[in-house]
DRENDO-215757 format. One record per atom (N, C-alpha, C, O): residue number from 1; residue in one letter; x, y, z. Coordinates in Angstrom, 1 decimal. Layout:
BEGIN
[NUM; 'A'; [X; Y; Z]]
...
***
This chain:
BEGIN
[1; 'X'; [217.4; 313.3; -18.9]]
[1; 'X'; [216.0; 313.0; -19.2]]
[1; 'X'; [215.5; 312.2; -18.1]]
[1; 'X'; [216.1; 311.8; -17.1]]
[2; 'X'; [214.1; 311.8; -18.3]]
[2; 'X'; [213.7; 311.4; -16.8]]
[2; 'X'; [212.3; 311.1; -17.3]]
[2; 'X'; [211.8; 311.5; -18.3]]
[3; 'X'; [211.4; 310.2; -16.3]]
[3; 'X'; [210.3; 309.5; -16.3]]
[3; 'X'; [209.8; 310.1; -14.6]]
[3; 'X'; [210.5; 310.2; -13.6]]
[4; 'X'; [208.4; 310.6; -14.8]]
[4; 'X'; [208.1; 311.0; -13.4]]
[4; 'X'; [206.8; 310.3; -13.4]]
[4; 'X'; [206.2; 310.2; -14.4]]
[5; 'X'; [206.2; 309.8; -11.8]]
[5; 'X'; [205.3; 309.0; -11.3]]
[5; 'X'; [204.6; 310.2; -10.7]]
[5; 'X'; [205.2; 311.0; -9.9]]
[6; 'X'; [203.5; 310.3; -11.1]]
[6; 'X'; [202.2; 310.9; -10.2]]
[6; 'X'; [201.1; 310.0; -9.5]]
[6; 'X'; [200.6; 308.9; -9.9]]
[7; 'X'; [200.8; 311.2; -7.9]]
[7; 'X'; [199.7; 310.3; -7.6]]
[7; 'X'; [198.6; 311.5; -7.6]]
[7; 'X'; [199.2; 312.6; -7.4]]
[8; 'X'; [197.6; 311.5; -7.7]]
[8; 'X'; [196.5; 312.5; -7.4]]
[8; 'X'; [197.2; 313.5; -7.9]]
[8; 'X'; [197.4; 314.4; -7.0]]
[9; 'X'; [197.8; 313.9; -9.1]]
[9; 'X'; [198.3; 314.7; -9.1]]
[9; 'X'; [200.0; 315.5; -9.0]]
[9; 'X'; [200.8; 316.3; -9.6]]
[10; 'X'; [199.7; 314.9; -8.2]]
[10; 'X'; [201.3; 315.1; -7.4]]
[10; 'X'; [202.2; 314.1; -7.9]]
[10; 'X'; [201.9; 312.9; -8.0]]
[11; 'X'; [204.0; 314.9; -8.4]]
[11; 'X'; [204.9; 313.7; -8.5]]
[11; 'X'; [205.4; 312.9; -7.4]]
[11; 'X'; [205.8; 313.5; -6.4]]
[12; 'X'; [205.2; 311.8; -7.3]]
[12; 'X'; [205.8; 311.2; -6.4]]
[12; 'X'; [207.1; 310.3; -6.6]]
[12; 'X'; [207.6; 309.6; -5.8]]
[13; 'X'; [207.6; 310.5; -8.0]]
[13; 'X'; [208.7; 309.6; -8.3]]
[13; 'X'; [209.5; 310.2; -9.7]]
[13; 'X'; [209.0; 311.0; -10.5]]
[14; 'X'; [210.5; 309.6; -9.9]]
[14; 'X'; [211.4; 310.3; -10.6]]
[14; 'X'; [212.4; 308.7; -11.0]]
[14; 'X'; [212.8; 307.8; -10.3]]
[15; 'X'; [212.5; 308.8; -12.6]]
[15; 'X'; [213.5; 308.1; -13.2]]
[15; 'X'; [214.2; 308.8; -13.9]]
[15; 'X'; [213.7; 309.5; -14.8]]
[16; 'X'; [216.0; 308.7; -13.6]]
[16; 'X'; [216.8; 309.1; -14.8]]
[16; 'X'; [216.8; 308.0; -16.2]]
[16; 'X'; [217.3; 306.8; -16.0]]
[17; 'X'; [216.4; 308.3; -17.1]]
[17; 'X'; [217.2; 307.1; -18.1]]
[17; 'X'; [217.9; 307.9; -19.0]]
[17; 'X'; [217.9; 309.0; -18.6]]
[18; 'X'; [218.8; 307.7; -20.4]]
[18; 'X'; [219.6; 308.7; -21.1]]
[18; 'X'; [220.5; 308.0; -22.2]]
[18; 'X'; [221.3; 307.3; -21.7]]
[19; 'X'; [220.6; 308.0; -23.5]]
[19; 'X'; [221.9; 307.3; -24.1]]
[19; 'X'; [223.1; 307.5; -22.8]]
[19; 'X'; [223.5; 308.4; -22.1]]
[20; 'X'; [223.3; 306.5; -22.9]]
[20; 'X'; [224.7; 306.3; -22.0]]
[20; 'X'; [225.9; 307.4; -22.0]]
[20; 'X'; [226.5; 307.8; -21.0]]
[21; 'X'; [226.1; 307.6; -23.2]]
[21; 'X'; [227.1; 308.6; -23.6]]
[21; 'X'; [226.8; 310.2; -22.9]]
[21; 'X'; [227.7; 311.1; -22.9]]
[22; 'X'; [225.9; 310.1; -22.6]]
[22; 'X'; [224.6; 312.0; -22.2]]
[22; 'X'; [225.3; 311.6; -20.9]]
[22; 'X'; [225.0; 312.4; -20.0]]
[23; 'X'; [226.2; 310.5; -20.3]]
[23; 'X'; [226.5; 310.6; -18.7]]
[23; 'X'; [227.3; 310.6; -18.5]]
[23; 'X'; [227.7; 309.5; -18.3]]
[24; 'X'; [228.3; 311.7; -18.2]]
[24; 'X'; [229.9; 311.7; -18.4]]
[24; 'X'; [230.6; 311.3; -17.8]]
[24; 'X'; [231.8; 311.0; -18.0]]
[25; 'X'; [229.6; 311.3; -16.3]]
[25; 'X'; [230.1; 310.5; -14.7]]
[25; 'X'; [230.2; 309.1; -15.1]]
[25; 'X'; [231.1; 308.4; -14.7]]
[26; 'X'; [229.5; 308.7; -15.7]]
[26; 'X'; [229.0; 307.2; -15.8]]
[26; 'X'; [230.1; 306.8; -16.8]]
[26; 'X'; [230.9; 305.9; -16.4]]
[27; 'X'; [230.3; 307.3; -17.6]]
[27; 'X'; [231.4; 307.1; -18.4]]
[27; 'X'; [232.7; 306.9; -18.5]]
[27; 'X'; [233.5; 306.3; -19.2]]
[28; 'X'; [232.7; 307.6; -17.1]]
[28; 'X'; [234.3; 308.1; -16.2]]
[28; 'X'; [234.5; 307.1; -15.5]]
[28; 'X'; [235.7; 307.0; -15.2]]
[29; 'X'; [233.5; 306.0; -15.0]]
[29; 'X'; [233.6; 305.4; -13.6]]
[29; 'X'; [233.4; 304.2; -13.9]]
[29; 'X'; [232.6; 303.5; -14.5]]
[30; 'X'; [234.7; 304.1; -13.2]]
[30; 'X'; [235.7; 302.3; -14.0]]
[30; 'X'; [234.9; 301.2; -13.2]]
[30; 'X'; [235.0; 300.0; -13.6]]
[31; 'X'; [234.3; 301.5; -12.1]]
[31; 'X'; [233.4; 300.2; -12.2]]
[31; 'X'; [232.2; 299.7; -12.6]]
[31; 'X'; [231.9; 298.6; -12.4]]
[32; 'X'; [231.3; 300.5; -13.3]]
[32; 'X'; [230.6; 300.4; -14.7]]
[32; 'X'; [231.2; 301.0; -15.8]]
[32; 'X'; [231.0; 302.1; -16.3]]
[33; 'X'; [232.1; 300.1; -16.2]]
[33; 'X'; [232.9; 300.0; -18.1]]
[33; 'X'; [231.9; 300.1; -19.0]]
[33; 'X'; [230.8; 300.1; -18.4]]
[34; 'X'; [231.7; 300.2; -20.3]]
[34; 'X'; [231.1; 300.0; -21.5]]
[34; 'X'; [231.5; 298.4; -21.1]]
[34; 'X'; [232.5; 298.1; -20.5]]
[35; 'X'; [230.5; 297.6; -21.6]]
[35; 'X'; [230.6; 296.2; -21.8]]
[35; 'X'; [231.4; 295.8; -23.4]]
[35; 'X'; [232.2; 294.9; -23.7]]
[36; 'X'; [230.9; 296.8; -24.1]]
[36; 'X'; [231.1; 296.9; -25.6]]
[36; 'X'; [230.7; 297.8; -26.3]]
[36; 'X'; [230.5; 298.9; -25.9]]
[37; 'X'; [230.6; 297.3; -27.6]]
[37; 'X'; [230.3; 298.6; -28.4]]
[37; 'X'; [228.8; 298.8; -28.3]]
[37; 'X'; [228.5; 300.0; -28.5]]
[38; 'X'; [227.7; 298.0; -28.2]]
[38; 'X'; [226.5; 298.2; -27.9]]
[38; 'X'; [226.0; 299.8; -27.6]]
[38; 'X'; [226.3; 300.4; -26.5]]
[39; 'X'; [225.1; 300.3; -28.8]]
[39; 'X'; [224.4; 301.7; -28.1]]
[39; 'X'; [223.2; 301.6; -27.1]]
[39; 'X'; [222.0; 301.5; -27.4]]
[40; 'X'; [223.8; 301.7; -26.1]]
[40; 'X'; [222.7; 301.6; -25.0]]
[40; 'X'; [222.1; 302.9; -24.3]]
[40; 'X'; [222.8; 303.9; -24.4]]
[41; 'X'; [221.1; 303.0; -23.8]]
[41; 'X'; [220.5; 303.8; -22.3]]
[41; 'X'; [220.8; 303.4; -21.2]]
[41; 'X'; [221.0; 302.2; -21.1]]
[42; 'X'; [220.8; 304.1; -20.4]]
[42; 'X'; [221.3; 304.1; -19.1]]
[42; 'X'; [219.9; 304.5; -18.2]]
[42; 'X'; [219.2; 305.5; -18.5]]
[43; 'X'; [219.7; 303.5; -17.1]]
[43; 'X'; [219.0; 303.8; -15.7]]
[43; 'X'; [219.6; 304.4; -14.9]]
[43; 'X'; [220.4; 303.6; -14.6]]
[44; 'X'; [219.7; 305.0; -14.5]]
[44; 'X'; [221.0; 305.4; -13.5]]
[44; 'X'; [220.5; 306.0; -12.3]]
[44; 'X'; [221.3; 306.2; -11.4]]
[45; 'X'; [219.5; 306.2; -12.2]]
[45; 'X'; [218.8; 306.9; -10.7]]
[45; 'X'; [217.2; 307.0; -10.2]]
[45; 'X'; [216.5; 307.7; -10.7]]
[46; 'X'; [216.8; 305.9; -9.0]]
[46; 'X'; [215.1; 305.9; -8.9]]
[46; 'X'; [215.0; 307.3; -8.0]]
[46; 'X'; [216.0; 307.7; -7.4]]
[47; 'X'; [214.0; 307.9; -8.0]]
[47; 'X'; [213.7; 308.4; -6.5]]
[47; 'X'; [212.3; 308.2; -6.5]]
[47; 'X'; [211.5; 308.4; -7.4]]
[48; 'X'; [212.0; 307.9; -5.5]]
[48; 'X'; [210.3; 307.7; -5.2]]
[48; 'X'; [209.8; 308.4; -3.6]]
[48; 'X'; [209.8; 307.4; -2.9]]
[49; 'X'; [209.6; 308.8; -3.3]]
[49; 'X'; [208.7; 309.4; -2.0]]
[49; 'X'; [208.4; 308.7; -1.3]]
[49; 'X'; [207.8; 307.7; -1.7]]
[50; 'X'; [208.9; 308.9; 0.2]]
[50; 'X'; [208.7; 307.9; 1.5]]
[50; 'X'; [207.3; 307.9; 1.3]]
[50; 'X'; [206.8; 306.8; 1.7]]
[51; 'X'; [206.5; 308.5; 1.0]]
[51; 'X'; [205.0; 307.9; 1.4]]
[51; 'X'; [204.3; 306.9; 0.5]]
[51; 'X'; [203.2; 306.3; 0.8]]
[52; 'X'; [205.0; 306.7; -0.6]]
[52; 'X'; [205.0; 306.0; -1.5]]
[52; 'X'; [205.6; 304.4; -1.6]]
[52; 'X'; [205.4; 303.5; -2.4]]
[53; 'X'; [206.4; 304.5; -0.7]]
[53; 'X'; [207.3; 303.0; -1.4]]
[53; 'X'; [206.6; 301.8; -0.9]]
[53; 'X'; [205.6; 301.6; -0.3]]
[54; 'X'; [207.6; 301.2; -1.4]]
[54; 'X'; [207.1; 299.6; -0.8]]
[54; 'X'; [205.4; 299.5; -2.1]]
[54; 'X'; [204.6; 298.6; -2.0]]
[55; 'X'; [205.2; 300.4; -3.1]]
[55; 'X'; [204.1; 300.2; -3.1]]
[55; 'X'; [203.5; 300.1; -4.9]]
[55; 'X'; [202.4; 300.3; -5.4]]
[56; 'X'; [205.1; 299.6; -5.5]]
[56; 'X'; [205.5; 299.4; -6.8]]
[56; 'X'; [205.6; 300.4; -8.0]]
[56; 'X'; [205.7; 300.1; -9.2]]
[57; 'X'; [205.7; 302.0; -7.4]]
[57; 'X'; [206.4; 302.7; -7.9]]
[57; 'X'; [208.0; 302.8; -8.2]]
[57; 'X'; [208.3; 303.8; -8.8]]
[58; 'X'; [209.0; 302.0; -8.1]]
[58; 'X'; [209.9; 302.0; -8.5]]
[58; 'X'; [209.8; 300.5; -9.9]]
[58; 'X'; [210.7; 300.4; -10.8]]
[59; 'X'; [209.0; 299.8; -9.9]]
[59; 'X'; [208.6; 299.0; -10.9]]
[59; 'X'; [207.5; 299.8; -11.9]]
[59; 'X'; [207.8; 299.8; -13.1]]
[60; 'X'; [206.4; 300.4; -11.6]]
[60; 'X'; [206.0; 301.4; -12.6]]
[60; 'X'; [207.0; 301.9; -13.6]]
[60; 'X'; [207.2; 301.5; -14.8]]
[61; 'X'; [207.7; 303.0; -12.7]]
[61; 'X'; [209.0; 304.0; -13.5]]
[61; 'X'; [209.7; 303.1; -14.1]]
[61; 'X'; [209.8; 303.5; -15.3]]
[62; 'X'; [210.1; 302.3; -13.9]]
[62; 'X'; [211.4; 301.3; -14.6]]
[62; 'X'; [210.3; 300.8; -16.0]]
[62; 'X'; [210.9; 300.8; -17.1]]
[63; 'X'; [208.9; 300.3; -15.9]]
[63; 'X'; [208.0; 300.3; -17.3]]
[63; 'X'; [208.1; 301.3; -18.0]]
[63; 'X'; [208.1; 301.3; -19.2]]
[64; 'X'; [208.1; 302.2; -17.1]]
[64; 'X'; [207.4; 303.8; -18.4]]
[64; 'X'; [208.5; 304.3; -18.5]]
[64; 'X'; [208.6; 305.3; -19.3]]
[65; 'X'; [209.7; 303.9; -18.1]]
[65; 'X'; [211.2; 303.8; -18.5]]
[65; 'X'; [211.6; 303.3; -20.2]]
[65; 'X'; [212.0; 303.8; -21.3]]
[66; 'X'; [211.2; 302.3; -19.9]]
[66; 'X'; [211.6; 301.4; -20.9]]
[66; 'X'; [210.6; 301.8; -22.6]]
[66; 'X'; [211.1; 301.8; -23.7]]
[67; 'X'; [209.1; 302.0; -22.3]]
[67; 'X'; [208.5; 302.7; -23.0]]
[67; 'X'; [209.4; 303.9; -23.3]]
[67; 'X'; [209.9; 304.0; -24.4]]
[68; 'X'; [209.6; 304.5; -22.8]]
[68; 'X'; [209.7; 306.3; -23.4]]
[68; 'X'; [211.4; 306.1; -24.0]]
[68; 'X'; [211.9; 306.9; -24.8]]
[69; 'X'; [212.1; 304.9; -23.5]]
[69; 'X'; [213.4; 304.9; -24.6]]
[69; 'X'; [212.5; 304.4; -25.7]]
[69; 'X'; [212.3; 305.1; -26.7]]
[70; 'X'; [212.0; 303.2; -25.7]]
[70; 'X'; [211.3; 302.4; -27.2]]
[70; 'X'; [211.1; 303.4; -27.8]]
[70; 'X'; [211.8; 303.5; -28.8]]
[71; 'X'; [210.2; 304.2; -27.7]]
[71; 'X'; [209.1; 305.2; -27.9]]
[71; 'X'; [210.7; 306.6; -29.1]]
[71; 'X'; [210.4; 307.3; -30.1]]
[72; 'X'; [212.1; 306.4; -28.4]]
[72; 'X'; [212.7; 307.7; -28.9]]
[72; 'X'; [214.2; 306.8; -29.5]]
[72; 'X'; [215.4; 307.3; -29.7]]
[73; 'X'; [213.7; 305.3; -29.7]]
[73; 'X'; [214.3; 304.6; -30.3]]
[73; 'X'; [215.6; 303.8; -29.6]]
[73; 'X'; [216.5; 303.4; -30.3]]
[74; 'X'; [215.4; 303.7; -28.7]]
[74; 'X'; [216.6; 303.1; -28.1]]
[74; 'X'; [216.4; 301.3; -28.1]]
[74; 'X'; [215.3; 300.9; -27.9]]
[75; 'X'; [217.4; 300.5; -28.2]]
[75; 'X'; [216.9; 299.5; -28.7]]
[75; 'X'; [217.5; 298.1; -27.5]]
[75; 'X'; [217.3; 296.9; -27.4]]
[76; 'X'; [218.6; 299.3; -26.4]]
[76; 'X'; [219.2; 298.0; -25.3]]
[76; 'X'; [219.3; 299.5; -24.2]]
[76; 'X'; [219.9; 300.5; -24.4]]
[77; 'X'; [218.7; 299.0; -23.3]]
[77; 'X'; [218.7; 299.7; -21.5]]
[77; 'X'; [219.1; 298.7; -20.9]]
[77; 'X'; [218.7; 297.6; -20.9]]
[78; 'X'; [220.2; 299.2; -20.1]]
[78; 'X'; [221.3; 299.1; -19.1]]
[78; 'X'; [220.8; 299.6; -17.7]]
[78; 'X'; [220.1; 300.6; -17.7]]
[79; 'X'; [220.9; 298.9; -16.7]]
[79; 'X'; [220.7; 299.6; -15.3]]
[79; 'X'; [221.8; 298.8; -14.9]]
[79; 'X'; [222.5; 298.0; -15.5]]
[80; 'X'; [222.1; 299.5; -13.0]]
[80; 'X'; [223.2; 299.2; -12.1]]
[80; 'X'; [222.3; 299.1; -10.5]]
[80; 'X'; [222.3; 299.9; -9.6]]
[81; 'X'; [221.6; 297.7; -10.6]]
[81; 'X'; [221.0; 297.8; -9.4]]
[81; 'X'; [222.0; 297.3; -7.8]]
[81; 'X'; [223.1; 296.8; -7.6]]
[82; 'X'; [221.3; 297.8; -7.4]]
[82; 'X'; [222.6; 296.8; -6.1]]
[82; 'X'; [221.2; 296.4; -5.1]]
[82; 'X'; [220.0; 296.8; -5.1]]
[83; 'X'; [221.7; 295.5; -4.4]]
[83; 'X'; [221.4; 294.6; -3.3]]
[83; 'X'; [220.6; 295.6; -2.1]]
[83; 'X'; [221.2; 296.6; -1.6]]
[84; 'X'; [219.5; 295.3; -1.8]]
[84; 'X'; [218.6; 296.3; -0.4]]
[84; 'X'; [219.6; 296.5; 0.5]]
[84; 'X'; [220.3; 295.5; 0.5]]
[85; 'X'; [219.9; 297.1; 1.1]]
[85; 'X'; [220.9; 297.5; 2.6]]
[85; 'X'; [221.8; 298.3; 2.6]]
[85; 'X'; [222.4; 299.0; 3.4]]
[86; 'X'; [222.2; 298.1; 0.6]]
[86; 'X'; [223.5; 298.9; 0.5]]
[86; 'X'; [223.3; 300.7; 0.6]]
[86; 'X'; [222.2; 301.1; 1.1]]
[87; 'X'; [223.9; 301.2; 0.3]]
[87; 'X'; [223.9; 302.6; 0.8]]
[87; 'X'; [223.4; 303.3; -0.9]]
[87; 'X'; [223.0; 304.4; -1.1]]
[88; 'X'; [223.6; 302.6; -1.5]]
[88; 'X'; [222.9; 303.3; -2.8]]
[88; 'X'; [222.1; 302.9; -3.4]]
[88; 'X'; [221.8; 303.3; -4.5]]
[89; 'X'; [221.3; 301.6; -2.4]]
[89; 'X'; [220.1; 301.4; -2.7]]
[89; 'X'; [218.8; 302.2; -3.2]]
[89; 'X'; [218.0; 302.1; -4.2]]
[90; 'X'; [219.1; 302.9; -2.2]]
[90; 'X'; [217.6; 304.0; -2.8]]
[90; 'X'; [217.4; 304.6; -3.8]]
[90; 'X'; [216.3; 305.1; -4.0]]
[91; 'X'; [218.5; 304.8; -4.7]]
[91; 'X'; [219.0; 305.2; -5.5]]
[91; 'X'; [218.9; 304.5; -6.9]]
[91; 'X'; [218.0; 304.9; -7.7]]
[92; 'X'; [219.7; 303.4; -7.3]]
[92; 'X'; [219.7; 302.6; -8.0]]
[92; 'X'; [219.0; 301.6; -8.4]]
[92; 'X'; [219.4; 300.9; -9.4]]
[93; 'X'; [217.9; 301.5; -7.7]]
[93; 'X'; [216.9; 300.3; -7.8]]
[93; 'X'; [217.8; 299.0; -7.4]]
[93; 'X'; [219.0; 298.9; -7.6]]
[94; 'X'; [216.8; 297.8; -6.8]]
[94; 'X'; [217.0; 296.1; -6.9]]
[94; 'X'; [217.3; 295.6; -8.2]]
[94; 'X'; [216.8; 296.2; -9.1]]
[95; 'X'; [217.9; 294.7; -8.3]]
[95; 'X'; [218.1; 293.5; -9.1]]
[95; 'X'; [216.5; 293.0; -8.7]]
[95; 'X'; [215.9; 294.0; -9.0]]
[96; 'X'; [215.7; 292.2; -8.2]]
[96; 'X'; [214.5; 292.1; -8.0]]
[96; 'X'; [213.7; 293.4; -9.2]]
[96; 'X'; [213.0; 293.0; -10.1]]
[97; 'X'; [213.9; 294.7; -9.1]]
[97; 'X'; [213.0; 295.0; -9.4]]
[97; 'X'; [212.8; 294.8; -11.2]]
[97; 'X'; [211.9; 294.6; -12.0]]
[98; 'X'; [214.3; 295.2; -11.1]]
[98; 'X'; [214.8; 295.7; -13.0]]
[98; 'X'; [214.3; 293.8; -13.6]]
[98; 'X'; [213.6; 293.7; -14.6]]
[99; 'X'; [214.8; 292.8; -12.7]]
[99; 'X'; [214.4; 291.1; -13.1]]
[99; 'X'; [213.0; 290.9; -13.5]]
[99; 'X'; [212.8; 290.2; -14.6]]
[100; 'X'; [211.8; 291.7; -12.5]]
[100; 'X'; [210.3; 291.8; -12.9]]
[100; 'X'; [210.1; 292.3; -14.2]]
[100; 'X'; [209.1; 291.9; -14.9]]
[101; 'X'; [211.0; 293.1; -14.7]]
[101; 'X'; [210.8; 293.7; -16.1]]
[101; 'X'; [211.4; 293.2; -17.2]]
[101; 'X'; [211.6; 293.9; -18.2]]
[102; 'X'; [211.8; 291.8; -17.3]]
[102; 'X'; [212.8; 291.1; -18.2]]
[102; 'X'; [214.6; 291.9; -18.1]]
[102; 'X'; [215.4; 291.3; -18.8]]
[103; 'X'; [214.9; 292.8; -17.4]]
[103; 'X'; [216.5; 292.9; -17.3]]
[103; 'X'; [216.6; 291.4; -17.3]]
[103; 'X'; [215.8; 290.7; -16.8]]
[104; 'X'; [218.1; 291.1; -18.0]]
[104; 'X'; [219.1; 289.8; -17.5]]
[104; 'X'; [220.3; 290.6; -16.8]]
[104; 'X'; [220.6; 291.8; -16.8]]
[105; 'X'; [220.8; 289.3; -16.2]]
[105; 'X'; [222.0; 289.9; -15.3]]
[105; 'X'; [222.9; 290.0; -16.5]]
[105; 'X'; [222.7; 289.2; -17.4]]
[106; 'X'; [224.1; 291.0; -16.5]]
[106; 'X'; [225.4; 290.4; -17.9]]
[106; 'X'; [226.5; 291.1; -17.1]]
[106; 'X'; [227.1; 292.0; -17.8]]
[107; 'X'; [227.0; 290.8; -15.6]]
[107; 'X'; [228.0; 291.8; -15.0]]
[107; 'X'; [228.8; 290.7; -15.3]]
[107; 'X'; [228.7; 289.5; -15.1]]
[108; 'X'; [229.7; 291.5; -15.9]]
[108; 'X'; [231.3; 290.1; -15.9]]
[108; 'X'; [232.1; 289.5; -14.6]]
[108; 'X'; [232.4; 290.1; -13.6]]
[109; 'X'; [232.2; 288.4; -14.9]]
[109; 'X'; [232.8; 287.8; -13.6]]
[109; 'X'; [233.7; 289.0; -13.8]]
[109; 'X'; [234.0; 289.7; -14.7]]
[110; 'X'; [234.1; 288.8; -11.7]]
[110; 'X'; [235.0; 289.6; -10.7]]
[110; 'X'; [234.7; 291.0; -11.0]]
[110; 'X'; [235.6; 291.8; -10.8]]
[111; 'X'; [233.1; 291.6; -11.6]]
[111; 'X'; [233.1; 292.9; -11.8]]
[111; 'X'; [232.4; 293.0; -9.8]]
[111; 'X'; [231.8; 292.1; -9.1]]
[112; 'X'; [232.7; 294.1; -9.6]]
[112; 'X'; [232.3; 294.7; -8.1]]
[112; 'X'; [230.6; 294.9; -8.3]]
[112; 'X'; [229.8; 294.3; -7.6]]
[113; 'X'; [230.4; 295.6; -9.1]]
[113; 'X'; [229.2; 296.0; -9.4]]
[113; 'X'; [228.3; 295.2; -10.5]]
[113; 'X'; [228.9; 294.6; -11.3]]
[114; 'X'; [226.9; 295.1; -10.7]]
[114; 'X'; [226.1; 294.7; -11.0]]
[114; 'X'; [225.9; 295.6; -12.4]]
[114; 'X'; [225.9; 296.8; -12.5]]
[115; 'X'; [225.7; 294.5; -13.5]]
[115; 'X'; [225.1; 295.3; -14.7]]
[115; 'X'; [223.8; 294.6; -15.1]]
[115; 'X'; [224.1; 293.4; -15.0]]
[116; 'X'; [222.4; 294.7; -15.7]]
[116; 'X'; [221.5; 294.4; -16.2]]
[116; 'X'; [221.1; 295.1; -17.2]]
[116; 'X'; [220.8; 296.3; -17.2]]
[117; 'X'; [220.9; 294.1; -18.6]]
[117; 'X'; [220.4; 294.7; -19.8]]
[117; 'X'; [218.8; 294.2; -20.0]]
[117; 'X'; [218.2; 293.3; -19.3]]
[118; 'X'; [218.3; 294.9; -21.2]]
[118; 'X'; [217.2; 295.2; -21.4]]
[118; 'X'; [217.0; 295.3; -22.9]]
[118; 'X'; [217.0; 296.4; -23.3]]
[119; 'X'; [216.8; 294.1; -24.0]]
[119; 'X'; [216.9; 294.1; -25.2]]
[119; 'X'; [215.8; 294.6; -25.6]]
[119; 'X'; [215.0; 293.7; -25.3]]
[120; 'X'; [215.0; 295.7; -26.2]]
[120; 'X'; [214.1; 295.8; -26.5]]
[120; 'X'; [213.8; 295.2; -28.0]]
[120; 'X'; [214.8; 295.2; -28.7]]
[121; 'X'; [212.6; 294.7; -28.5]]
[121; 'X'; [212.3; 293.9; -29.4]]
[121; 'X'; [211.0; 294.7; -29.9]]
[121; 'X'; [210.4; 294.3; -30.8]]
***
């Protein structure tokens, strides 16, 4: 499933979100564990259009994200942002951005990877 950003028309951006479980990769891959038993959604992928960035499209999508789980009842969204420079940046979204939206950080000490939740209320 997915959240798409238009400009004039045109998509210019793309969010994956999903019950967690709908991601079998994600599931599989031991450096994002289940934290717990929590039923969560999963962020798992921005794309936005070079003519576009820098220009709060990947903060839009991450709102109309969070809407359209509320909206089909999901009650805690998970993302995996990493740090600008890394190689799956473009991908993943910032910790900066998912933070603008109330994410908290909750990655366990000595985890490699970054986790942020999203309680919806």
């Amino acid at each position: 499933m997915g959240v798409l950003a238009f400009l004039d028309g045109e998509p210019v951006g793309w969010c994956s979100i999903a019950p967690r479980e709908s991601y079998a990769a994600l599931e599989r891959y031991r450096a994002l564990p289940r934290l717990d038993g929590s039923r969560v959604w999963s962020v798992v992928c921005f794309f936005v259009d070079s003519r576009v960035r820098r220009q709060g499209v990947t903060l839009g999508l991450l709102r109309a994200t969070v809407e359209y789980a509320r909206s089909q009842g999901a009650a805690m969204i998970e993302g995996y942002p990493v740090e600008p420079g890394s190689r799956l940046y473009t991908y993943m979204g910032s910790p900066a951005t998912f933070g603008k939206d109330g994410f908290q950080d909750v990655t366990p000490a000595g985890s490699a990877r970054r986790i942020v939740r999203h309680v919806i209320r």
